[in-house]
N, C-alpha and C positions, 0 to 999 in steps of 0.2 A: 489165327495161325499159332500164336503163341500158345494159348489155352491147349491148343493140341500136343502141339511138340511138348508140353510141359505133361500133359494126361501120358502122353508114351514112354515119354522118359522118367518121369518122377515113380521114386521103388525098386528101377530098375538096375543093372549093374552101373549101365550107362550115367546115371546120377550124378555118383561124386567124380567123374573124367570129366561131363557139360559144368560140374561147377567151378572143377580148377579152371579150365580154357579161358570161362567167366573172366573168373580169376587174373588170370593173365591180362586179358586185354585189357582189365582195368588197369594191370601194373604198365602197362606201357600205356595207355592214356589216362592216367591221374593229374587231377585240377580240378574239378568240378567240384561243387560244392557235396551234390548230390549224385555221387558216381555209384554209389549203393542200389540208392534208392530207384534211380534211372535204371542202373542198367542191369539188376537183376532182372527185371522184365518175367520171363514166364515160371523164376523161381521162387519170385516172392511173393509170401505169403505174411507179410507184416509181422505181427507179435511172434510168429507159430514156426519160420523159417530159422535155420538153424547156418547162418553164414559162418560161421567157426570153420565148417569144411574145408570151408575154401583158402583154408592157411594151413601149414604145419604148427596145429594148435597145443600138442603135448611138447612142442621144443619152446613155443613162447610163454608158456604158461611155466615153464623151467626157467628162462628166462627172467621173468618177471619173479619170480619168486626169489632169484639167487640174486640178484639186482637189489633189493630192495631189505632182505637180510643184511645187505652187508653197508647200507647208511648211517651216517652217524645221526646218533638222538642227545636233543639235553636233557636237562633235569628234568623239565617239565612234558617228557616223553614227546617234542615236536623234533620238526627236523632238526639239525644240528648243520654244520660246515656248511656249507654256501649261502644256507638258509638262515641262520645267525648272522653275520655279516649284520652291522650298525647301521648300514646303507639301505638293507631291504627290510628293516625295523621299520626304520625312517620315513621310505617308500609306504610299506602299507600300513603305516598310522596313517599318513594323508589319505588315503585313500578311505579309511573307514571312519574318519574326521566326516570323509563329505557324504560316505555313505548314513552317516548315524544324522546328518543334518537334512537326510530327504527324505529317508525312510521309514517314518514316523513310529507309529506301533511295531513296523515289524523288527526295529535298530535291537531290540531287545526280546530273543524268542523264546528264553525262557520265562520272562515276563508274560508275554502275551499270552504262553499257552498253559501260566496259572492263572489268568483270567478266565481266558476261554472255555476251557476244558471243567466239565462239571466237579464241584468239588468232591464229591461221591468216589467220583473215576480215578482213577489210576493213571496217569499219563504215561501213555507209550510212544516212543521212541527210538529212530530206529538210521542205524549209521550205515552206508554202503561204503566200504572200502575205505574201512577205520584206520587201517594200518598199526601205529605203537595207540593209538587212545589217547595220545595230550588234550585235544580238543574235548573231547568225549566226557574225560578226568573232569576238565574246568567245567565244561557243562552241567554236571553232575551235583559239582561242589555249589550251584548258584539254585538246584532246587530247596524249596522250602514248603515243597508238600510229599506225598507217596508218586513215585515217579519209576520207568528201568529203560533202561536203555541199553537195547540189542547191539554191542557192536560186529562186524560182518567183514572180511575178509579171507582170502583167498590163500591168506600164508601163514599158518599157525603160530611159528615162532616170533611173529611180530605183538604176539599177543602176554608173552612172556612178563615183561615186566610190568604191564596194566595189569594182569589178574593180582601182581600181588599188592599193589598201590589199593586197587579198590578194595581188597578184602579186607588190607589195612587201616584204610576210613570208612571202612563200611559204607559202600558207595553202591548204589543199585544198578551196576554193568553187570551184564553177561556176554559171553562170547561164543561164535560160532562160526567155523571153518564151512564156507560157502563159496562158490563160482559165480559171481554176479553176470556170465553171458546165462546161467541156469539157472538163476534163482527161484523159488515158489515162497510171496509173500504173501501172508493168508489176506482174504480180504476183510475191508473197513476195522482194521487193527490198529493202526499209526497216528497219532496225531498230529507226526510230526516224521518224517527221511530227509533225510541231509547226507549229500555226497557232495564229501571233499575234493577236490583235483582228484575224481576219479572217472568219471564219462569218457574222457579223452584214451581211457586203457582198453575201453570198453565194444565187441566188435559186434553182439545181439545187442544194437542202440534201442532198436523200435521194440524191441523185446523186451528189455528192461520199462523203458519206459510205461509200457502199459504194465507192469506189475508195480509200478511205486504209485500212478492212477488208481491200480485198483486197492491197494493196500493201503491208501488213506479212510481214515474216519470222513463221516461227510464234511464235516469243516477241517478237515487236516489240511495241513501245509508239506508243502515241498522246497526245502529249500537247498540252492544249487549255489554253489562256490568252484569256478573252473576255469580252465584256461580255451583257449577255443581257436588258435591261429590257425594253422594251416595242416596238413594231415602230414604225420611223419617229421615235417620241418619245426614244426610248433612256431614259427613268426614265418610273418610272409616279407616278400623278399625287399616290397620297395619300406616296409617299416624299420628292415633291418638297414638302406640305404639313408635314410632319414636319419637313424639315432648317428650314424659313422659322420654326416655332414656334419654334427650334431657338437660329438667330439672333435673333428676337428679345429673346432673352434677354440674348445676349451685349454687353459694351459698347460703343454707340453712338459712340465715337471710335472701335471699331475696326472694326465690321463697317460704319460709319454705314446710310445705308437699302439698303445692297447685300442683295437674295434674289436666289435661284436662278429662273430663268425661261427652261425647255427648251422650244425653238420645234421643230415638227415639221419630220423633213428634207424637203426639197422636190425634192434633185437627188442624183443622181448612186446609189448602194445603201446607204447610209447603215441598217443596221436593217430591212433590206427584210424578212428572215422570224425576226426575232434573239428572238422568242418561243418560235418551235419548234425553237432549238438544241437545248437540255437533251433535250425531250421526244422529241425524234427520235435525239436518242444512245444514249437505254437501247435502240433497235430495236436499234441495230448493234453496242453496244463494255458491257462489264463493266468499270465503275469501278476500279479499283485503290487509287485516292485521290483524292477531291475536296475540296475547300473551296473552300463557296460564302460569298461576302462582302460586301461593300460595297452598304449602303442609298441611300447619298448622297454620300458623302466624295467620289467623283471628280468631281462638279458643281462640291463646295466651292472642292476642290484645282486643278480646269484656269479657273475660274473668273479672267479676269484681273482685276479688282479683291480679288475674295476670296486667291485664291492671295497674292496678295503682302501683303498685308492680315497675313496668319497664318502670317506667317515664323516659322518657327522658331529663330530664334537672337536672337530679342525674348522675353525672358522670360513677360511678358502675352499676346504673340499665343500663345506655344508654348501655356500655359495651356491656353487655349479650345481651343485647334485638338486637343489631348487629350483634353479632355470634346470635345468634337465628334468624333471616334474613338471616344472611349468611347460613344457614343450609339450612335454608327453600327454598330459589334460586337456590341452588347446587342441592338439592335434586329433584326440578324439573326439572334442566336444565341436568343434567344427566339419566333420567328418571328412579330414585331409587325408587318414589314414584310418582302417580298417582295429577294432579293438580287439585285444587277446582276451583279453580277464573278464568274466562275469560274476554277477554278485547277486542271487534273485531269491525272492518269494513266489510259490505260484500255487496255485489252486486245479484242480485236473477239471478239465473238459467232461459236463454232466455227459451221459451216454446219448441222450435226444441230443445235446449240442454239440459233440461230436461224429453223430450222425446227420445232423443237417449239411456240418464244416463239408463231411466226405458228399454230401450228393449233391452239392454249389459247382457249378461248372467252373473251372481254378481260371478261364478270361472270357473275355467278349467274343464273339468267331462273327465273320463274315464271310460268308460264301466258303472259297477254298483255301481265303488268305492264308500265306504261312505265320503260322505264330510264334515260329523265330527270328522273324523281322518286326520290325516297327513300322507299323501301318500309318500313311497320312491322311489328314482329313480329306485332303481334296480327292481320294480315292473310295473313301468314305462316300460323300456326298456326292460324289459321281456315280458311282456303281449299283447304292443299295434304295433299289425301288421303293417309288410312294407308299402307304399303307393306306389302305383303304378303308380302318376302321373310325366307326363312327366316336366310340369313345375319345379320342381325342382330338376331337374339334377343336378350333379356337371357342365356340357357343360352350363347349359343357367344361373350358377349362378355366377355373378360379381361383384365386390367389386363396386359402387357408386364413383365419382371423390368426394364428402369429405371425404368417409370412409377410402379413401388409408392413408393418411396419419396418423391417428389414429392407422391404422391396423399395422404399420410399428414402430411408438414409444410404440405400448403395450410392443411389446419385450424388450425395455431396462428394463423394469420392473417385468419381469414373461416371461418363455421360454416355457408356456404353456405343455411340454413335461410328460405326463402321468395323467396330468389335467381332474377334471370334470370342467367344463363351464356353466355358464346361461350367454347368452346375453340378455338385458333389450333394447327391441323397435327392434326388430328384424324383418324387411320386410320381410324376406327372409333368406335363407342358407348359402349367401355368404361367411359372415362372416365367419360364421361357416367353412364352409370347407374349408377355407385358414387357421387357426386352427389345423383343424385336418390334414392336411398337413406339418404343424408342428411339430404334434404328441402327440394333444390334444387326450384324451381317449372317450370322450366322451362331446358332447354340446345339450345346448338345448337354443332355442329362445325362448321368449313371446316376445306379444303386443297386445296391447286389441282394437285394431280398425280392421283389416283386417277380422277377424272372424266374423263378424257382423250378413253379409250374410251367412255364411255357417254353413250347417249342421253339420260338423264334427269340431270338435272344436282342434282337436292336430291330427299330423301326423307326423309317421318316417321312416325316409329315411336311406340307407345303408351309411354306416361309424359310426352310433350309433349318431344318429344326430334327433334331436327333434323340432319341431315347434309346439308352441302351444298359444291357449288363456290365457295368465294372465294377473294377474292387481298386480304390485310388490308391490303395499299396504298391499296385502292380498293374500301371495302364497299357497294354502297349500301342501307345502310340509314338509319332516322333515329337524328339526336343523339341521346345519352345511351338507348340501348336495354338495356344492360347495368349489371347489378352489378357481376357480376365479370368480369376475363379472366382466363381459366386456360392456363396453355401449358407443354407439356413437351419438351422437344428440339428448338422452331422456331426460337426468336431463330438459330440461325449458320448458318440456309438462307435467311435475308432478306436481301436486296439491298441494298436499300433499307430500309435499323431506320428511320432517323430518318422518313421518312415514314408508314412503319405503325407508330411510336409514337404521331405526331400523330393517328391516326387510331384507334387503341384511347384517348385522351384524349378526341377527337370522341364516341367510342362509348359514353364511361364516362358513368353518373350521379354527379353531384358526392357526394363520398364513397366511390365505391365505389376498387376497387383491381385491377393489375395482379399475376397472380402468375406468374414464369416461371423455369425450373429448366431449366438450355439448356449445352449443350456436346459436345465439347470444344471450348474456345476454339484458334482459329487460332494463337495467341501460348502454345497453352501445348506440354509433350512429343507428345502425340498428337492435337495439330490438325490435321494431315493428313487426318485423318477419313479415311481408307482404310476403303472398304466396299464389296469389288466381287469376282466373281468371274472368273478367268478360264482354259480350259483345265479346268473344272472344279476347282477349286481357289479356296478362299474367300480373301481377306485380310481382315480387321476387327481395325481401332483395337485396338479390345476384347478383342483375344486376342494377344499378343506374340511370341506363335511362331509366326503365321501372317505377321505384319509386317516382322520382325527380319530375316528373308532382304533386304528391299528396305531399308529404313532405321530408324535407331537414332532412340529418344526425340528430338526439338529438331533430326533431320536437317534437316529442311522447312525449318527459318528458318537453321539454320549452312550449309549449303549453299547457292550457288546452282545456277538449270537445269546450266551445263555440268559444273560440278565433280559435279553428281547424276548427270548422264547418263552421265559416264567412269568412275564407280563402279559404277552399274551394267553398264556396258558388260564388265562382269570376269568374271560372274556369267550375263549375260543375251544371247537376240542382240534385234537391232534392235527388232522386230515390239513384243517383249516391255518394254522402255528405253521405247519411243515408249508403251506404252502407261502404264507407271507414270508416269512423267512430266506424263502428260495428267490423271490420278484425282490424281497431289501436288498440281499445278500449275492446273490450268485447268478442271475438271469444276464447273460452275456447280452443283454440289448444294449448296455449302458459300458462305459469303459472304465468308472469310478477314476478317473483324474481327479485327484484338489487342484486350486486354483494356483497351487504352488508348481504344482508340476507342469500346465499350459504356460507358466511363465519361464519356465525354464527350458521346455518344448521350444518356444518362440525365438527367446534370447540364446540357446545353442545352434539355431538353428544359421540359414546362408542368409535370407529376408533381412531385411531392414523394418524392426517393427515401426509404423508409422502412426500410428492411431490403437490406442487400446480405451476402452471406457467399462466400466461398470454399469448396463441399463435396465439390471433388474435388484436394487437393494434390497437388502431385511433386512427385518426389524429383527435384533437382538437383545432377548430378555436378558437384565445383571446378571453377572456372574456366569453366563454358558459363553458368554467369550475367552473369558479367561479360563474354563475350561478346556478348551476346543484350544486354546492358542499353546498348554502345557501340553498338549496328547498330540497336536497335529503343527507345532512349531507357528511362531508370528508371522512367518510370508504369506501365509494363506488369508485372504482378502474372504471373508465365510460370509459376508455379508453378497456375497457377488452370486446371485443364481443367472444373469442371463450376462454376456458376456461379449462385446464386439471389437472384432481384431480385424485392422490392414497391416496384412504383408508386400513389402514391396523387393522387388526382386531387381538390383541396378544394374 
């Protein structure tokens, strides 16, 4: 029905009257995260649709521009008044204190991308919603080879006094007067887009997006600096109830009755669709590094009575304004409160991987269930009929030669005996029914690849034993359905851990426990995880002399792409280079975690780590540790390729 209404109406007068009405009903039901995305319905057409219509887009675009003329700037062409404030200095040195402590290679991108980037080439570079160029300036000043960098904005006179800075150090910026809801970035140009606090202005999200996709080099970077609260309000409302508890605590000479009190924007793109930044990122780009942060602190900090309030170089204000950090940290790193601030590297989605993403059915379905409810098991195992196929017998189903051993240390931990079960990446039953052999009550597998092809999407077999499509990002089932989670070799194919840990937490009954026996780690000799055949010929991790041709133990992390590609290029022709390259480098099978980041996965998370071991060590040749430990920091354990963790949930 939509498909039609949309063939009659789309061209016609009737067009932009069905988009304002759109329009509307979203302004009177706004909250959703994805209210765009939802409920354009038969007018969207992703990258190609042109939602501007549906605003009085030449008054905010007025708006924005006389807004943003009239800011004050420092010296160093950054924001100035609220943005200077000693307080929000203070604030985001911490903040990029912890981000330059996890972010390994990428804490430094002008570094990385004169490694990376052939020295032959020219480094291209490319700013979306530059604004005065401070950022742009320093950036500039830190090259030490042939480099330009495009800056792009919407308001010409912001561009004023960068042209005459750069012409005056001779600094390789140019500028150009663009609309970022209509940009055309030519493709594989960039090596590098970086948008400042600009996504949240922005109302063609999915639009843009796929032109900074396409306008990377194959190994270019995207990286994203934003705020991301809530649409229009920019904080959501119970974070904004949090910091005021917050203050009140604090001493009344210093904060006197100053709260926080975020008025909804009224002009100009202020937050227009800055809910569905995140959510529409994972469509197009693969994380590299994110850190999400800040609960509150930047209300605190641009706050003009608070910011100067909690100067730091007053020994009493600094106090507070630390525990006021320290809240703000806990609160997100616990996930009490929902985070504003992002801070990411990412790599876009190959075209075949974001053609799989889109034809993966987004959950599991049963029958007619509604899929805005949370379905229970006992309705599950009630309703969905025996399978009659022969393939998975208890006779033809076998435990895999890694799975034994996992299957054998679950038991010190849990006797499985009267248990409910989910196993997470479950090929098959096997598991499973050496379980209920045990005298598990009942299990159920997911994995979201094998169902691909097939029609039926969940099947159960006699012993109360379940196979099905899920994606442990996003189970719907209800709270606490499970005992146990069982999982052998899924943690370093997830994307997204910290999300589907929250959500095996969700899953867990109080008491029960996570068991997961996962590797190789990315951070350790054969995180490469090579496992792919080509020409007829295998390579696998797990066999050295089918590996060794293409790269040595800890190649993947001492190496970067070009130094790999010219070694291979000795060996290999092109076809064959592009292809390892792609299975090292970029093959979404693998989620490249170091062992620093599943430790910090764990230890932010609600669980109680209860058992962590190392049960696959290397051998590390002299001197590539201490390599590996200046490029990737000393918390990473590289020595750790197989890795066993209990979660317990109190």
């Amino acid at each position: 029905m939509k498909d039609y209404i949309k063939r009659k109406i789309t061209g016609t007068s009737l067009e932009p009257l069905a988009r304002k009405v759109w329009n509307r009903y979203l302004a009177l039901n706004k909250g959703t995260a994805n209210n765009h995305r939802a409920a354009y319905g038969p007018f969207q057409d992703h990258e190609t649709t042109d939602l501007t219509r549906a605003y009085d887009y030449d008054r905010l675009i007025e708006e924005e521009k006389e807004h943003y003329s009239k800011i004050e700037v420092t010296e160093k062409l950054t924001e100035g008044g609220k943005h200077a404030h000693k307080a929000w200095e203070f604030y985001w040195k911490r903040v990029s204190e912890n981000i330059q402590a996890s972010s390994g290679t990428y804490g430094n991108l002008v570094a990385y991308l004169e490694k990376n980037v052939p020295e032959d080439k020219k480094i291209n570079v490319l700013s979306l919603g530059s604004g005065y160029c401070g950022h742009e300036i320093m950036m500039a000043e830190q090259f030490s080879r042939e480099y330009e960098i495009l800056c792009v904005d919407i308001n010409e006179d912001l561009f004023k006094k960068a042209r005459e800075v750069a012409d005056g150090r001779d600094l390789g910026l140019s500028f150009e007067v663009r609309d970022l809801n209509f940009i055309e970035i030519p493709p594989g140009k960039y090596d590098l887009i970086f948008a400042h606090a600009v996504l949240h202005h922005i109302i063609n999200l999915e639009r843009l997006y796929g032109q900074i996709a396409g306008g990377l080099t194959a190994e270019g970077l995207f990286h994203l600096i934003e705020v991301v609260g809530k649409n229009r309000l920019l904080i959501w409302e119970e974070n904004q109830a949090v910091v005021n508890k917050l203050l009140d605590i604090c001493p009344a000479g210093l904060v006197a009755d100053t709260r926080i009190h975020v008025t909804e924007e009224e002009e100009g793109m202020e937050g227009v669709r800055q809910e569905e930044i995140l959510p529409l990122l994972k469509d197009y780009f693969y994380p590299q590094y994110e850190h999400l942060h800040g609960a509150f602190m930047r209300y605190v900090c641009l706050d003009e009575r608070l910011g100067k309030a909690l100067c730091p170089s007053r020994t009493e204000a600094r106090k507070y304004l630390d525990f006021l950090i320290d809240c703000d940290e806990s609160c997100v790193r616990r996930k009490l409160l929902k985070p504003l601030e992002v801070w990411g590297v990412y790599r876009p989605k190959k075209s075949k991987d974001f053609k799989q993403a889109q034809d993966k059915p987004d959950k599991f379905s049963f029958g007619d269930t509604d899929q805005n409810k949370k379905i229970s098991l006992d309705h599950l195992f009630e309703n969905l009929p025996l399978s009659n196929d022969p393939g998975f017998s208890p006779a033809n189903q076998q435990p895999l030669e890694h799975q034994k051993l996992p299957l054998e240390r679950l038991f010190l931990f849990d006797d499985v005996r009267g248990k409910t079960v989910l196993e997470i990446g479950a090929d098959d039953a096997a598991l499973l029914y050496r379980l209920k052999e045990r005298g598990m009550r009942r299990g159920m597998g997911i994995n979201n690849w094998y169902w691909d092809d097939q029609k039926v999407k969940a099947l159960k077999f006699p012993g109360d034993i379940i196979l099905s499509y899920g994606d442990i990002g996003s189970l719907p089932l209800e709270d606490e359905s499970f005992d146990l989670i069982f999982t052998v070799a899924a943690f370093e194919h997830i994307h997204d851990l910290e999300t589907a840990v929250d959500e095996m937490y969700r899953l867990l009954k109080p008491g029960g426990i996570v068991y997961s026996f996962f590797g190789p780690l990315w951070s350790s000799g054969v995180g490469h995880h090579l496992y792919f055949e080509r020409n007829g010929v295998w390579y696998r991790f797990s066999d050295k002399e089918t590996v060794l041709p293409i790269l040595d133990d800890y190649d993947h992390l001492l190496l970067d792409r070009e130094k790999m590609s010219a070694r291979l290029r000795a060996g290999w022709d092109d076809e064959a280079v592009e292809e390892f390259i792609y299975q090292i480098y970029d093959n979404p099978h693998i989620n490249r975690y170091m062992f620093s980041d599943y430790m910090r996965i764990f230890e932010d998370s609600d669980f109680k780590v209860v058992h962590l071991e190392n049960l696959g060590r290397m051998e590390i040749k002299p001197g590539v540790y201490e390599s590996l430990c200046s490029m990737y920091g000393e918390r990473n354990d590289f020595s750790c390729a197989t890795l066993e963790v209990v979660l317990k949930k109190d």
